[in-house]
C-alpha positions as CSV (number, residue, x, y, z in Angstrom):
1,X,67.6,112.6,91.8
2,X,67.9,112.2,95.4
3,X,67.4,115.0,97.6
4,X,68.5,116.5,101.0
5,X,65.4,115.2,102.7
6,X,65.9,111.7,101.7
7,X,69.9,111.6,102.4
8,X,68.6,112.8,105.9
9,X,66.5,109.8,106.1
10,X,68.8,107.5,105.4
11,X,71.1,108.9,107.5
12,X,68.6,108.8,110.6
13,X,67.9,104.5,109.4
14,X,71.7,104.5,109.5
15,X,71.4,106.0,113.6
16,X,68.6,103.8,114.2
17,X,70.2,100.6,113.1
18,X,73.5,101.4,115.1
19,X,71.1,101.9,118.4
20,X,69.1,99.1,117.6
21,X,71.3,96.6,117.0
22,X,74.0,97.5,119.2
23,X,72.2,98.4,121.7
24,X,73.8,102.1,121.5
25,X,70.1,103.8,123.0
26,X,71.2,107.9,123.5
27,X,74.8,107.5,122.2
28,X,73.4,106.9,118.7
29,X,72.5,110.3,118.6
30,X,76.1,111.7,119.7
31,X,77.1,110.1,116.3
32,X,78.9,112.5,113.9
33,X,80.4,111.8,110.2
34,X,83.7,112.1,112.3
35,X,83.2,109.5,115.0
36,X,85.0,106.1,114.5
37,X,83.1,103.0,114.2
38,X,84.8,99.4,113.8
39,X,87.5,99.2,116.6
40,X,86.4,102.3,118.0
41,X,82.8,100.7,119.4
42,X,83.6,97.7,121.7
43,X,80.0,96.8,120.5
44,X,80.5,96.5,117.2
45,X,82.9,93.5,117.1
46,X,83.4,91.2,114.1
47,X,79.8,89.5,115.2
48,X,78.0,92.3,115.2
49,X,78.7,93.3,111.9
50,X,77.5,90.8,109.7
51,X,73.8,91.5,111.8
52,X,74.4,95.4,111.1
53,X,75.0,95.0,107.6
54,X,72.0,92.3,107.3
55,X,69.9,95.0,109.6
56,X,70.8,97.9,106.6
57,X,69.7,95.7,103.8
58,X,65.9,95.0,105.9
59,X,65.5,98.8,106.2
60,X,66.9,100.4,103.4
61,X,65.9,98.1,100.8
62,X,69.4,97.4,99.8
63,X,71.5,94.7,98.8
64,X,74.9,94.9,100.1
65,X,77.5,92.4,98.3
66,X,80.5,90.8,100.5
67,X,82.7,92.3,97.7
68,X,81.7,96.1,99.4
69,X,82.7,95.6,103.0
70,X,85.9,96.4,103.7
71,X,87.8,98.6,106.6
72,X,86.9,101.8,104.8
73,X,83.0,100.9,105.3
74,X,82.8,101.0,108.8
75,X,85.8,103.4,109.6
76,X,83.0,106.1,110.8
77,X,79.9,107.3,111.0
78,X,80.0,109.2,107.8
79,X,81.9,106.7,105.7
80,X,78.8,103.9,107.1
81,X,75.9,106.5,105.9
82,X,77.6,108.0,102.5
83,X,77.6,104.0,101.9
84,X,74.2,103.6,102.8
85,X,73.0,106.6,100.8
86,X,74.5,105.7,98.0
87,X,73.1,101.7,97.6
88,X,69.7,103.4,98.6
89,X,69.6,106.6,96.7
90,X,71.2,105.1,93.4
């Protein structure tokens, strides 16, 4: 069973991917479950995502099918990292 400690690093690879690879630096941080991603971000653009996604899969270990990205995934913050957690904590 997961716990708390590894949902929080997941979390934190999920902010550390966003700064990375959209150059986000200090805003990344300023991220909460609440805060809109895809249309909301001018640098995350249809481009950028397919190098996000690719950037989650590297880090977390994950394999992330084209059948599981939709709007919903990258709505916000929190829908991006309950994803994440739950490909990397299953």
């Amino acid at each position: 069973m997961a716990t708390r400690g590894d949902a929080a690093a997941v979390e934190a690879a999920v902010r550390a991917v966003l700064r990375d690879v959209l150059g986000l630096g200090a805003r990344a941080d300023a991220l909460t479950a609440t805060t809109p991603l895809f249309g909301s971000l001018p640098e995350l653009d249809s481009m950028a995502v397919a190098g996000l996604l690719t950037e989650l899969e590297d880090r977390l270990g994950i394999v992330i099918e084209d059948d599981e990205v939709d709007g919903e995934l990258l709505e916000s913050f929190g829908s991006l990292v309950r994803f994440a957690q739950a490909k990397a904590l299953s």
